[in-house]
C-alpha positions in Angstrom: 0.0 0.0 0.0 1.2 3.7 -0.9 2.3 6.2 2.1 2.3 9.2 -0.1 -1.0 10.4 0.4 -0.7 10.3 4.3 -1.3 8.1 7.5 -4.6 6.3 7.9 -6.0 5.5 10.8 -5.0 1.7 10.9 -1.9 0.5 13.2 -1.6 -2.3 10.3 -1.2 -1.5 7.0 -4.2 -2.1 4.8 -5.2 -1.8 0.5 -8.3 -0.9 -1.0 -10.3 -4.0 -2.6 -13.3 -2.2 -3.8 -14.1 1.5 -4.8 -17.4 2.8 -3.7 -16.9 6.3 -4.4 -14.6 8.9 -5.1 -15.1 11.8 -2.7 -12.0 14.5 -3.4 -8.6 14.9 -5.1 -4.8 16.0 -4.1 -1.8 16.2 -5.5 0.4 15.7 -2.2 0.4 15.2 1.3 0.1 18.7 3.0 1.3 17.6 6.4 4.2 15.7 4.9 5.6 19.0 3.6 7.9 21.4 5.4 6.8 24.6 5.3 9.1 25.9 2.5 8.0 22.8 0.5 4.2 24.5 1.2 5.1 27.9 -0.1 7.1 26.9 -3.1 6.2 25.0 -6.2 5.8 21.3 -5.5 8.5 19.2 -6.6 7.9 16.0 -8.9 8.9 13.9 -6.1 6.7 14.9 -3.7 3.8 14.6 -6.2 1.3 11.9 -5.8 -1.9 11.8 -7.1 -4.3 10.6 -4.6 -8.2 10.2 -3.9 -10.3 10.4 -0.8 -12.2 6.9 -1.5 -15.0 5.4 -0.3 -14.6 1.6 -0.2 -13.7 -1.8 1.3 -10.3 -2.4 2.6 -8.1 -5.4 3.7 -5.0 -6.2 5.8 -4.8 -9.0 3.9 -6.5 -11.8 1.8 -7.8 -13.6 5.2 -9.0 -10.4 6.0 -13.4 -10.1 5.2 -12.6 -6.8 4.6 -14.3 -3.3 6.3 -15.9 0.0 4.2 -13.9 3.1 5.4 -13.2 6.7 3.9 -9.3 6.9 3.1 -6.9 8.9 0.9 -5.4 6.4 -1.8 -2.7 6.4 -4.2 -3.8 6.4 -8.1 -1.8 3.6 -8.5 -3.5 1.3 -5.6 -6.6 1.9 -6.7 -5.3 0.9 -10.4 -3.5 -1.8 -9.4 -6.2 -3.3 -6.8 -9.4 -2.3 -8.0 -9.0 -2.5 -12.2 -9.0 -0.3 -15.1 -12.5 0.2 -15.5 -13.9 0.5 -11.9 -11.6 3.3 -11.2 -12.1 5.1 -14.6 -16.1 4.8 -13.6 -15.8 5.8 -10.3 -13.5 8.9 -11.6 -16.2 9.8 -13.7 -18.7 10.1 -11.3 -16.7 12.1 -8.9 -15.9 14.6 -11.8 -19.0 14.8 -13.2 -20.7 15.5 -9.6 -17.7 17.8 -8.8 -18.8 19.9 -12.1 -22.3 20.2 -10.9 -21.6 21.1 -7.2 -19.1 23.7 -8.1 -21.2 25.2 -10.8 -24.3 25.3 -9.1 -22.4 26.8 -6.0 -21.0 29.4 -8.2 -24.5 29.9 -9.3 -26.0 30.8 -5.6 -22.6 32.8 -5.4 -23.4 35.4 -8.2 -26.8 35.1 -7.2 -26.3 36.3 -3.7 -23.8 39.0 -5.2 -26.4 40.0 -7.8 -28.8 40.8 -4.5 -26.6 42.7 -2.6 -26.1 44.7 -5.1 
């Protein structure tokens, strides 16, 4: 399993097995970056494209598995989950990311238009 997009909450390490949903997006781990690293353009190798994923995880095959909400590497969900879960579970996400920000940008002007 990938460390790059931050500590869970597990002692054990665990690996995605199933996407449910894909809930946000980052490009690095805030907290694992000095605070010159923050204020400066992020290197490549402290890049890593992670999602906040709702799914089932494992410790390991014996392991039933439990649904949690975790930040995961692109590359574990690829590798774990398949090609075509995670591009339809990326779709999703951007396609309802789209429509929440628009609309929100909607009530913003709206509000503005009223104050005005």
């Amino acid at each position: 399993p990938g460390t790059a997009c931050g500590a869970d909450d597990a002692a054990v390490p665990t690996f995605i097995l199933k996407i449910e949903a894909v809930l946000g997006m980052r490009f690095c781990e805030p907290e694992q970056l000095i605070a010159k690293k923050r204020r400066n353009r992020l290197a490549a190798a402290d890049k890593a494209v992670c999602y906040l994923t709702r799914g089932t995880f494992k410790e390991d095959s014996n392991d039933a598995g439990f649904i949690d909400t975790r930040w995961v590497e692109l590359e574990e969900l690829y590798e774990n989950c398949g090609k075509t879960p995670l591009e339809n579970a990326l779709k999703k996400y951007r396609k309802a990311e789209e429509e929440d920000v628009d609309a929100a940008i909607a009530d913003f002007e709206e509000g503005v238009e009223h104050k005005g």
